[in-house]
C-alpha positions in Angstrom: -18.9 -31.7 -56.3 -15.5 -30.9 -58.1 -17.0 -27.1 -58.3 -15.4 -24.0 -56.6 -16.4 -23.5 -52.9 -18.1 -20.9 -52.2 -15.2 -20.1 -49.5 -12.9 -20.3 -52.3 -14.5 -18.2 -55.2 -12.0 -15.7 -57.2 -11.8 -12.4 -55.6 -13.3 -9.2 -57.3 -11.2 -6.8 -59.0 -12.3 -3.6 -58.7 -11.5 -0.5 -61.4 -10.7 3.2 -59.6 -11.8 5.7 -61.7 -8.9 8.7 -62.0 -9.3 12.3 -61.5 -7.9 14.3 -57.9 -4.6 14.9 -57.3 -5.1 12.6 -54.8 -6.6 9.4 -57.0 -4.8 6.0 -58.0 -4.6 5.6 -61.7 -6.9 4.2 -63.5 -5.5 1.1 -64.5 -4.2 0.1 -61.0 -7.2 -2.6 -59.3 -7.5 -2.7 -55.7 -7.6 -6.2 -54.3 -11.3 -7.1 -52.5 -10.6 -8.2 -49.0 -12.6 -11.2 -47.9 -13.8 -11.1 -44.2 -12.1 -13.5 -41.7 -14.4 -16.7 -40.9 -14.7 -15.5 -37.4 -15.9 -12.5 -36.2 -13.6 -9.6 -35.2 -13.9 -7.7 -32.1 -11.9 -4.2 -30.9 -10.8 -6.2 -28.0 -9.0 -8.6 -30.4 -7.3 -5.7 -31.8 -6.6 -3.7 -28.3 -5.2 -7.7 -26.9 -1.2 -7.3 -25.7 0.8 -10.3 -27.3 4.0 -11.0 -26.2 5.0 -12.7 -29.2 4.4 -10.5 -31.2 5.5 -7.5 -29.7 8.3 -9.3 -28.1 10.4 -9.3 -24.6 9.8 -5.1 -24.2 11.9 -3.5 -21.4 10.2 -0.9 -21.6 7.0 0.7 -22.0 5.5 4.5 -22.1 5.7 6.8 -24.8 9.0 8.3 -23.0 10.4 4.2 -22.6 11.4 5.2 -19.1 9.0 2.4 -17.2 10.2 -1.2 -16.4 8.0 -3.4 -17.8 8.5 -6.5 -15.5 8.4 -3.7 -12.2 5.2 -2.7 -14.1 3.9 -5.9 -14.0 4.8 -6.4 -10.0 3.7 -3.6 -9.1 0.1 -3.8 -10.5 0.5 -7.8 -9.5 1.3 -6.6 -5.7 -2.2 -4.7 -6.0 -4.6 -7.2 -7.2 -3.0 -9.2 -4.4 -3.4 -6.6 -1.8 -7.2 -5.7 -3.1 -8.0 -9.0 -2.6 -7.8 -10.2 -5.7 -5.6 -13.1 -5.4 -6.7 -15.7 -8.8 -6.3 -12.3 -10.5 -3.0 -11.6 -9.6 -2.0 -15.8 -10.2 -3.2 -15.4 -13.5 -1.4 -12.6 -14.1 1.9 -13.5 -13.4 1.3 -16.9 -15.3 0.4 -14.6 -18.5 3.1 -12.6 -18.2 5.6 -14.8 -17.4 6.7 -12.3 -14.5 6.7 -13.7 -11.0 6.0 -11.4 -8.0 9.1 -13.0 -6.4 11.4 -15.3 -6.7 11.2 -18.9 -5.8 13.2 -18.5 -2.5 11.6 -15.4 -1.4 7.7 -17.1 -1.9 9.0 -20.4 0.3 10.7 -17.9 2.6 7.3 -16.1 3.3 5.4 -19.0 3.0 7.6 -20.0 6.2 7.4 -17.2 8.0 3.5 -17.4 7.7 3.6 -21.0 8.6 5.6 -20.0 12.0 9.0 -22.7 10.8 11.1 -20.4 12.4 14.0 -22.8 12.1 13.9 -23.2 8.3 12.9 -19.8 7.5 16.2 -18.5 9.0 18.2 -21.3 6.7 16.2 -20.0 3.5 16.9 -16.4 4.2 20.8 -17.3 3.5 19.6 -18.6 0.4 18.0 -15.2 -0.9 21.6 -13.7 -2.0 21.2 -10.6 0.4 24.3 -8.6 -0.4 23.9 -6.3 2.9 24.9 -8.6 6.1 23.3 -6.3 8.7 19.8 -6.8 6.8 20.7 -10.8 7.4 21.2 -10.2 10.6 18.3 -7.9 11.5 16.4 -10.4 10.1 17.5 -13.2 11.4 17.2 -11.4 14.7 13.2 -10.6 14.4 13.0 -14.3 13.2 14.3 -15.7 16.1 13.1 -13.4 18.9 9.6 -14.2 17.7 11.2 -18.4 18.0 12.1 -16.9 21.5 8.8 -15.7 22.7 6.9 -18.5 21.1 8.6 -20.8 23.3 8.3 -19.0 26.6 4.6 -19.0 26.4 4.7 -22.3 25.9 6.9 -22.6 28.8 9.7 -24.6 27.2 12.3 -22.6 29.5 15.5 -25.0 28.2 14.6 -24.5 25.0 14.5 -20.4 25.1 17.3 -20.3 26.9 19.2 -22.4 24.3 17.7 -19.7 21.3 19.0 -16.8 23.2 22.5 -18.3 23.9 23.1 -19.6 20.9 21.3 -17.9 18.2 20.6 -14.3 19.5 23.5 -13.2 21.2 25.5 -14.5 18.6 24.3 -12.1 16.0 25.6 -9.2 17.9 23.0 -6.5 17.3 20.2 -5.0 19.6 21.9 -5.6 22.5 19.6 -4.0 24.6 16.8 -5.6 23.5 18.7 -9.0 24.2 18.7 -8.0 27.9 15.0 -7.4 28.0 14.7 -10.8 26.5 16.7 -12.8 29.0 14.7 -10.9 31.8 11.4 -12.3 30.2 13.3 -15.7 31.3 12.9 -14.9 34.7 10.3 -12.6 35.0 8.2 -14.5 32.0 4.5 -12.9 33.2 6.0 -9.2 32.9 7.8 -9.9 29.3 6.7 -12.7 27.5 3.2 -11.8 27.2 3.2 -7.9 27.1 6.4 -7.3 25.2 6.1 -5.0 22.4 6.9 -7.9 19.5 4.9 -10.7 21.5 1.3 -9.1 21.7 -0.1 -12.0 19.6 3.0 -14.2 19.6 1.2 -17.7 19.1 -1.2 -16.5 16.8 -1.7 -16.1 12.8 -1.6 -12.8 13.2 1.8 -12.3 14.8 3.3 -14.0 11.9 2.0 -11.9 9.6 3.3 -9.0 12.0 6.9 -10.4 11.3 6.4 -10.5 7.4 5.6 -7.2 7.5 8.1 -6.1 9.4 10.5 -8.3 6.9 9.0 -6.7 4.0 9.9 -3.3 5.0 13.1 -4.0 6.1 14.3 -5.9 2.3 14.9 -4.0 -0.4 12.0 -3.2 -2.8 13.6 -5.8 -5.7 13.4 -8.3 -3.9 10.1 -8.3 -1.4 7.6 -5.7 -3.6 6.4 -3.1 -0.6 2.4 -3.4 0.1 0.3 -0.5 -1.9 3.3 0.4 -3.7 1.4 1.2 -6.6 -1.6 3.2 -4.1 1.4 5.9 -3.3 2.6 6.0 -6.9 -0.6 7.5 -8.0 -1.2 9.2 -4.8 2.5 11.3 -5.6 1.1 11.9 -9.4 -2.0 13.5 -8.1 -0.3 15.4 -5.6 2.0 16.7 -8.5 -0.9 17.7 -10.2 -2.6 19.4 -7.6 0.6 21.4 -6.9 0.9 22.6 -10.4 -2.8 23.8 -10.8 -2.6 27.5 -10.5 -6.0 28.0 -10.0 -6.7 25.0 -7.8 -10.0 25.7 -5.6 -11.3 22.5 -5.4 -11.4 18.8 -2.9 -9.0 16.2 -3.3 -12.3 14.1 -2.9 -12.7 15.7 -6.6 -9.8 14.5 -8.2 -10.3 11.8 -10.8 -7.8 9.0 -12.5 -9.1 9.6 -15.7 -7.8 13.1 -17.0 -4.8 15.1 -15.7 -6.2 17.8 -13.1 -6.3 21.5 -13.3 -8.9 23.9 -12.7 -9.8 26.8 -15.1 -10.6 30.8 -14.2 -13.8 29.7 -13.4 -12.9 28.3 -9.9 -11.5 31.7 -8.6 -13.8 33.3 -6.4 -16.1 36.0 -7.9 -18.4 36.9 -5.4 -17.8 38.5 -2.0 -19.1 36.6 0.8 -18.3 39.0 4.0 -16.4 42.0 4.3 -14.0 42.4 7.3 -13.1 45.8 9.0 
């Protein structure tokens, strides 16, 4: 009681002796540090805080990598590993979504089959290039179309085709082959090449897909983008090795590649005549 805590007891001062080119003088004290309450691990120290390092661009020793297409791309991966809580919790630590707000309702839609109001979000994205609306709009709708023949709503196919198809004005051809599914339904409807699994799960996600390739890459991030990123370094690396003699089954993620003199052939296996 009214003593000095043991947590708060004077700190040491502590004499260096002189001598060395390379020594403090001796009347300069170095300051004992006192150890943190809690225990400090090397993860603390290796931990990425975006407060204190702040809102980066950029990040690499050459400063030429996005930061937030870093953090979609390796998001887009966890999701497409399987990994799906790990990707969520990465894009709430980050702060970066994978996509937007409209484009995540927009797929959402498309997976859920609401062909009507997917079509009315897809105006909402901001696509600048009106032939990608209208592509898309196009695979939206024809999938509408199909949907409804099998489930032999004629009127109601007929009315998608007159007035939501043909008015786009593209794939004219393939509009023909749709109104002869109309009246020849058995030949078209059910082995059409978009309509293979038209009223299942699946053909939904066919149409994502499809979607996905056809947006650009900022606004729906392509599947295994990050897979052919580090499929092109190795590649590079491979190329460059001018003594390469080994399987790309051998090629490892965790040093740059190259092989040394001692993977050129030495030894003479058969002699031809």
């Amino acid at each position: 009681m009214g003593g000095i805590e043991e947590s708060e007891r004077p700190l040491k001062r502590v004499k260096v002796p002189s001598g060395g080119s390379n020594s403090l003088s001796a009347n300069l004290s170095l300051t004992e540090l006192r150890e943190p309450a809690s225990g400090f691990s090397l993860r603390d120290s290796m931990a990425w805080s975006p407060s204190s390092q702040g809102d980066r661009d950029a990040i690499g020793s050459k400063g030429i990598i996005k930061r937030p297409e870093f953090i979609k791309i390796i998001t887009r991966a966890l999701y497409s590993l399987g990994y799906s809580r790990s990707g969520d919790l990465l894009q709430k630590e980050s702060g970066i979504s994978l996509h937007s707000t409209v484009v995540d309702l927009f797929r959402q839609q498309v997976v859920d089959g609401k062909w009507d109001e997917s079509v009315d979000t897809l105006h909402r994205i901001g696509l600048s290039d009106e032939y990608i609306v209208k592509s898309a709009s196009f695979m939206i709708l024809e999938q509408k179309f199909l949907e409804l023949l099998k489930k032999e709503k004629i009127k109601d196919a007929l009315y998608t085709l007159r007035n939501e198809i043909v008015p786009l004005s593209i794939n004219v051809s393939r509009v023909h082959e749709l109104a002869a599914y109309i009246i020849f339904p058995s030949s078209g409807a059910v082995s059409g090449p978009s309509s293979q699994d038209a009223a299942g799960s699946k053909s939904q996600s066919a149409i994502l897909e499809k979607l996905q390739k056809l947006f650009p890459a900022a606004i729906m991030i392509p599947e295994k983008r990050l897979e052919q990123l580090v499929e092109q370094a190795l590649d590079v690396q491979r190329d460059a090795c001018a003594y390469h003699n080994t399987l790309d089954s051998e090629l490892s993620l965790y040093s740059d590649h190259h092989c040394g003199t001692n993977h050129i052939p030495s030894q003479t296996l058969q002699w031809t005549f």
